[in-house]
Structure formats: structure tokens, C-alpha cells
C-alpha positions as CSV (number, residue, x, y, z in Angstrom):
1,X,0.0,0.0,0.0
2,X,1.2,3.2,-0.4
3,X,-0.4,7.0,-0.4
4,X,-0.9,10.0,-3.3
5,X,-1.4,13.6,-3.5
6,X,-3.8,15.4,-5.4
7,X,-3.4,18.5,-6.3
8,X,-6.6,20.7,-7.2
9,X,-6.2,24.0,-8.7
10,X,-8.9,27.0,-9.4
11,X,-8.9,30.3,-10.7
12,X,-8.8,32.7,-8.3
13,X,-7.4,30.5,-5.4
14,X,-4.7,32.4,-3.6
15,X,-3.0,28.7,-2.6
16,X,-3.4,25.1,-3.2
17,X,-3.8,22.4,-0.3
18,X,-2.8,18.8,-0.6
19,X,-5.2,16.5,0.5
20,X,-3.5,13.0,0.7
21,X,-6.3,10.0,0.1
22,X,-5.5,6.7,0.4
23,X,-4.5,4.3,-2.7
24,X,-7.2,2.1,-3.4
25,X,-6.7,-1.8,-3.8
26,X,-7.1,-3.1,-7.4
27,X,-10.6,-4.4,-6.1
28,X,-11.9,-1.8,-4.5
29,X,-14.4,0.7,-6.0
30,X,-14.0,3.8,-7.6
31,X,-12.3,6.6,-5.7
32,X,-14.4,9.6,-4.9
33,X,-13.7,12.9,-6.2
34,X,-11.0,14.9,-4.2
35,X,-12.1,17.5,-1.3
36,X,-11.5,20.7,-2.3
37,X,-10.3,23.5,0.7
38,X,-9.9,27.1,-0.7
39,X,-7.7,28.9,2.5
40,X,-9.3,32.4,1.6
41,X,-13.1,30.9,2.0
42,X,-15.0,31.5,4.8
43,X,-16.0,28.6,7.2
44,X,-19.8,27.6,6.0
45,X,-22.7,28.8,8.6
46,X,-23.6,26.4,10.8
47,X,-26.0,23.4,9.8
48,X,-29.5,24.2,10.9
49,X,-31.2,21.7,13.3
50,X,-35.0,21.2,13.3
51,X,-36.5,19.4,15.8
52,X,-39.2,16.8,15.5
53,X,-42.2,16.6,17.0
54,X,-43.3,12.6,17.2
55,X,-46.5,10.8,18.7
56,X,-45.9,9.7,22.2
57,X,-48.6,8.3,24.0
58,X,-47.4,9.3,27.0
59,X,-46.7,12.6,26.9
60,X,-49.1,14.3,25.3
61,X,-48.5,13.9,21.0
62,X,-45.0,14.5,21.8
63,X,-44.9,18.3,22.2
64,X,-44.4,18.1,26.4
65,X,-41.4,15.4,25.6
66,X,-39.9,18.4,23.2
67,X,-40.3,21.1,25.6
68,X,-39.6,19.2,29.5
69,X,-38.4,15.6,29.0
70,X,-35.2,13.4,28.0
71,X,-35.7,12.7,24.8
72,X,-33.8,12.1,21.8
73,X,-31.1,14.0,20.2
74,X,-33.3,15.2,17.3
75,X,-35.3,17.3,19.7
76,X,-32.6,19.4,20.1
77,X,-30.6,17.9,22.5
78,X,-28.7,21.4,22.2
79,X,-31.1,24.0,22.8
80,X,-31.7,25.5,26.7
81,X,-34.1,24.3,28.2
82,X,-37.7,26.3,28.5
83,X,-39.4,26.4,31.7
84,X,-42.8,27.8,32.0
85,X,-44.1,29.7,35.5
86,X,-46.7,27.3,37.1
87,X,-49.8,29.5,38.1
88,X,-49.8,28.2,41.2
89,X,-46.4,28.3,42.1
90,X,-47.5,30.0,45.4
91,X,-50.4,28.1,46.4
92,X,-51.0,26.2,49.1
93,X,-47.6,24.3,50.7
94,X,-45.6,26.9,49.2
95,X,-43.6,29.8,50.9
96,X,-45.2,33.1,49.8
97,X,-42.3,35.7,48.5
98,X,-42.0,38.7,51.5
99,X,-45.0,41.0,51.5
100,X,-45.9,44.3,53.7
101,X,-49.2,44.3,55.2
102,X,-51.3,45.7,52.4
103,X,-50.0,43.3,49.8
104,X,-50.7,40.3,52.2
105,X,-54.0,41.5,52.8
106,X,-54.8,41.8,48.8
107,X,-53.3,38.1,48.9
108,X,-55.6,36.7,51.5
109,X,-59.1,38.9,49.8
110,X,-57.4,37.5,46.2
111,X,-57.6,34.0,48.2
112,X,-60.7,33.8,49.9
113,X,-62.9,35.3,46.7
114,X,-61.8,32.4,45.0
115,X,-62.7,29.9,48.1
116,X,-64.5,30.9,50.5
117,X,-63.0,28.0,52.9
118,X,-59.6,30.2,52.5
119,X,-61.4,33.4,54.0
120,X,-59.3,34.8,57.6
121,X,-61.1,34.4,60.6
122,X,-61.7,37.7,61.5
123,X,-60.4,38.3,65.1
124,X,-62.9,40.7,66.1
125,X,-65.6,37.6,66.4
126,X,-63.2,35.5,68.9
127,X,-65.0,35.2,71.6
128,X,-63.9,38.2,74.5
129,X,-65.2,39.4,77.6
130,X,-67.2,43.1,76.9
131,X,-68.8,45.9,79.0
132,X,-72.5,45.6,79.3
133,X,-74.6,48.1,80.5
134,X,-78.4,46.3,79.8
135,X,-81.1,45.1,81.8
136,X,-81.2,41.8,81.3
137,X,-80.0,39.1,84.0
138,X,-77.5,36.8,84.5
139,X,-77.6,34.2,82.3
140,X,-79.3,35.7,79.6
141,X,-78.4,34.7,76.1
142,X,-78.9,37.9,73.4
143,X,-78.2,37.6,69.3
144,X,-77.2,41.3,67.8
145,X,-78.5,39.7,64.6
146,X,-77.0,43.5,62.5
147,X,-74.0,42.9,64.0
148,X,-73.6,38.8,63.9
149,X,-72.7,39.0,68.1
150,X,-74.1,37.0,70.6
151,X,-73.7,37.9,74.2
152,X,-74.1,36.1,77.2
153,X,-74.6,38.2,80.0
154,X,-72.3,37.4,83.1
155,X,-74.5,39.8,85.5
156,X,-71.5,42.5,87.2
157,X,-71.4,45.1,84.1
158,X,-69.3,42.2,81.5
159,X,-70.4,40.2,78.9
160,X,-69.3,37.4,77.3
161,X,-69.4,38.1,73.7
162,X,-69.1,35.1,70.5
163,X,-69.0,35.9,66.6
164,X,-72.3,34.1,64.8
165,X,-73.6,33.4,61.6
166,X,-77.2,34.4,60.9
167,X,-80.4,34.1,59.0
168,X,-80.1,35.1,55.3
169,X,-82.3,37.7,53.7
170,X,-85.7,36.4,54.0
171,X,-85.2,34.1,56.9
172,X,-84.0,37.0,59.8
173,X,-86.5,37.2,62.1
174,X,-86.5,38.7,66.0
175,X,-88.2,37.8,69.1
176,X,-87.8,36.5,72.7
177,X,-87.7,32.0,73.3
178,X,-86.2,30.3,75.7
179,X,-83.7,27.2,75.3
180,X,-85.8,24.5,75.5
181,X,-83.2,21.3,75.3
182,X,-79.9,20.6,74.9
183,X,-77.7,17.7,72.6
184,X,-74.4,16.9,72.0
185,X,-73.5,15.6,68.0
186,X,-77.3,16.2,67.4
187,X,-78.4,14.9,64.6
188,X,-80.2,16.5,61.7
189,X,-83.4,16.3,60.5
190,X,-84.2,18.9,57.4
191,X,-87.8,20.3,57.9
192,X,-90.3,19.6,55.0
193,X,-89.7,23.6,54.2
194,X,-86.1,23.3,53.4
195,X,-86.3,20.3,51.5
196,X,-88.9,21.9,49.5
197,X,-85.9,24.6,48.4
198,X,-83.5,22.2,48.8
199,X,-84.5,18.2,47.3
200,X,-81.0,17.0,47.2
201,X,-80.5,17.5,50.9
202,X,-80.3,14.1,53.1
203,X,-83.6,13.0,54.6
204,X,-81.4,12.5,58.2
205,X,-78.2,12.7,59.1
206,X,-76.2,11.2,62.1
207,X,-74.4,13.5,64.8
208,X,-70.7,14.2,64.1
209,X,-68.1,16.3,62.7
210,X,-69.5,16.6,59.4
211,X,-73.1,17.4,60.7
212,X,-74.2,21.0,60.0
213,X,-75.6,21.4,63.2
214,X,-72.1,20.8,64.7
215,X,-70.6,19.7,68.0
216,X,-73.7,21.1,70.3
217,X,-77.2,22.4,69.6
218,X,-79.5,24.4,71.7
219,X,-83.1,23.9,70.8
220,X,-85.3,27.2,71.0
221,X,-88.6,26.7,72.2
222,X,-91.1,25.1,70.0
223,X,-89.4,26.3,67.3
224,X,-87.0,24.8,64.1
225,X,-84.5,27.6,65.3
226,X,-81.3,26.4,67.2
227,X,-78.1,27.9,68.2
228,X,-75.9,25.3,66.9
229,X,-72.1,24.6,66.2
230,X,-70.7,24.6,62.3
231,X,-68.7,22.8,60.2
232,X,-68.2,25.9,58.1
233,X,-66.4,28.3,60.5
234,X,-65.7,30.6,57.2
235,X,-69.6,31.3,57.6
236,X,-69.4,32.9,60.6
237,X,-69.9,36.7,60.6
238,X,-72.5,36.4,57.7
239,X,-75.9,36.1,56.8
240,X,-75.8,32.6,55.7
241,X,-78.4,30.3,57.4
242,X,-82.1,29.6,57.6
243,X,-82.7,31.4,60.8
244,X,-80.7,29.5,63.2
245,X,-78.0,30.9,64.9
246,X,-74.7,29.4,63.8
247,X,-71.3,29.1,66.0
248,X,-67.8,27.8,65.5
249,X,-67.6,24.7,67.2
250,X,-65.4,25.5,70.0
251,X,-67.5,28.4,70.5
252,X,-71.0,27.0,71.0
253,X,-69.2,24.2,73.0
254,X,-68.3,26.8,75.2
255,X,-71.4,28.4,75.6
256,X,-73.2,25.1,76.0
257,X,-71.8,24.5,79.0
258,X,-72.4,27.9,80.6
259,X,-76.3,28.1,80.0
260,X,-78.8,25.6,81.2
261,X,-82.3,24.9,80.0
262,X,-84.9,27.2,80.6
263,X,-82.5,30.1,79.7
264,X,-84.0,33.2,78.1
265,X,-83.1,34.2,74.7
266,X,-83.5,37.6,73.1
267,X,-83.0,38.0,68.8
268,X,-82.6,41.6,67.8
């Protein structure tokens, strides 16, 4: 075996460059054409890649593959990667960024229009012992329905004051009753008018945490109207039932165990 030179000249080349190839056996096939390298050209742009998007049945027609996965080098194993902002990047089990007071509380107003079940408990309807300055005794149970407060009258000037959810519009009502019985878990029982408005409610449901009645349940004279415990603690401070009087569970088992049967109750 042994090697030539090839010498390829063209007009208007500044040099010549010898390309060796190697002999070819008597066997072999035709040689290919010599490479040609002119010093004074200059260096060819870069080859273009394209990148193919294939089926995948996995990951969505292949496009989510292209963009975010491991795939082959004819997706462009080359290219940066692209990352796209989550819209809940800071949503729940995430650290929030630092915010001052006013952006927090556009967070939490942002939060709890689009759930209600996100909404701050607002601290002014934990329960707290006020002045009272009425005339009604010791004992005495009273629901500021304007102002969703019910008070329960300690009898030296103080009041013991608890945030409550009240009637809606249409089902507010006033007047004086008097707690007639008492239950723990109680169970619920929809009257025939709310299952008129409502025909997809339960027919009964057992006492426990998912009751709406609650933990406890204070029956108000002859009545359907009860002070009662929630499993909706966002609903407190609103107009939100059908004329019952509605607590936070801790709350109303508080109360319940301060006021005995027989207690008067006054509804502003």
C-alpha cells in the first residue's frame, strides 16, 4: 500500500492544499472525487437543526417530551431548556415571597374570593369578655343579629361576647324564646320547608363532625331555630343560614356548657 497527492487548482485560489487519500486496492471501487479546501473561503454557517415533533402516548403527542423531557437528540438535544411559570407556584404548601401588610391582605381577599374556605377568621368575632350596661339578668343569652354577636350576659357590668352566623335575607327574624333542650353531635333532621328549596339534601343525618348542626345544639322553644355549632367556620360573621344561629364549634361548646335549659333568649 502506499499514499498519493492530489493537487486541485482554481482560478482565483490564492493557494493550493494537498489533500493525501488513500491508494485504493485493485478491487476496490472507484475513488471519490477529491475534497477541495480554498484557504481564503469563509467557514460555512452552521448546519440548521429542526426538531421533531413525534407521537408519544405518554406525553401528550410528543410536544411536552420536546419542551420538558429526555428525549432524543433530534429534539434538540442542544437548545436551553424552556421552563414555564406554574400559576400556582404559590399556592397552598408553598412559601409566599416577603410582602408588607397591604400586599398580604390583597393576597388573602385574592384567596378567599376564589374559596370561601380560605377566608381569615376575623379576630374581632373571637370570643372576649365586653362591658354591658343592659337590663337583662344573668344568664341571659342575646343575638345582635346586625351585628352577627351573641352575648351572654355574666351579670356585674361584662359580657361574654361570640361571633355568629345568621339568618339570610328572608329568613332573619326577631323575638324573645327560651332554650328548650340541649344535645351533644345532634343529629339533623331537614324540615319539609327546606327540602322543598332544597331536594338534594339528606332525609337525616347522624351527629358528628360533618353534621351542619355541629358539636352542640341548643333547641329554641317550640321552634325549628337552634343555636348550633358549624362545620363551616368561614360562615361565621355572615348572613348565611335559615334562621338558626350558627357558632364555631369550640365556641357553642363553650357556651353550651355555661347556659342551662330554661335560659332566656333575646333575637334583635
Amino acid at each position: 500500500m502506499f499514499k498519493k497527492t492530489t493537487l486541485a487548482l482554481l482560478a482565483g485560489a490564492s493557494s493550493l492544499i494537498a489533500v493525501p487519500y488513500n491508494a485504493f486496492a485493485i478491487d476496490a471501487a472507484p475513488m471519490a472525487e477529491p475534497t477541495v479546501i480554498y484557504t481564503n473561503q469563509p467557514a460555512p454557517p452552521p448546519p440548521v437543526r429542526t426538531a421533531y415533533v413525534q407521537q408519544h402516548a405518554n406525553m401528550g403527542g410528543g410536544l411536552i417530551e420536546f419542551l420538558f423531557g429526555d428525549g432524543p437528540a433530534s429534539y434538540g438535544a442542544q437548545q436551553p431548556p424552556v421552563y414555564q411559570q406554574q400559576p400556582d407556584y404559590y399556592g397552598r404548601g408553598r412559601a409566599l415571597p416577603p410582602m408588607d401588610p397591604q400586599q398580604q391582605m390583597i393576597y388573602q381577599q385574592e384567596q378567599a374570593a376564589e374559596d370561601p374556605r380560605q377566608r381569615p377568621f376575623d379576630p374581632k368575632y373571637e370570643k372576649q369578655l365586653v362591658d354591658y350596661q343592659g337590663r337583662e339578668h344573668a344568664g341571659t343569652i342575646i343575638i345582635d343579629t346586625p351585628n352577627k354577636f351573641l352575648y351572654l350576659v355574666q351579670g356585674d357590668g361584662k359580657a361574654l361576647r361570640y361571633g355568629v352566623g345568621v339568618g339570610k335575607p328572608g329568613f332573619a327574624w326577631s323575638g324573645v324564646k327560651t332554650v328548650s333542650a340541649k344535645r351533644e353531635w345532634p343529629d339533623w333532621t331537614p324540615p319539609a320547608e327546606m327540602l322543598a328549596r332544597r331536594p338534594d339534601l339528606p332525609r337525616h343525618m347522624e351527629g358528628g363532625p360533618d353534621n351542619p348542626l355541629g358539636a352542640r345544639a341548643m333547641y329554641l322553644g317550640s321552634s325549628l331555630y337552634r343555636i348550633h355549632g358549624s362545620n363551616e367556620p368561614w360562615t361565621i360573621g355572615t348572613n348565611v343560614s335559615s334562621g338558626c344561629i350558627r357558632m364555631r364549634n369550640e365556641d357553642v361548646i363553650d357556651l353550651y356548657g355555661r347556659v342551662n335549659v330554661g335560659a332566656k333568649v333575646v333575637v334583635m
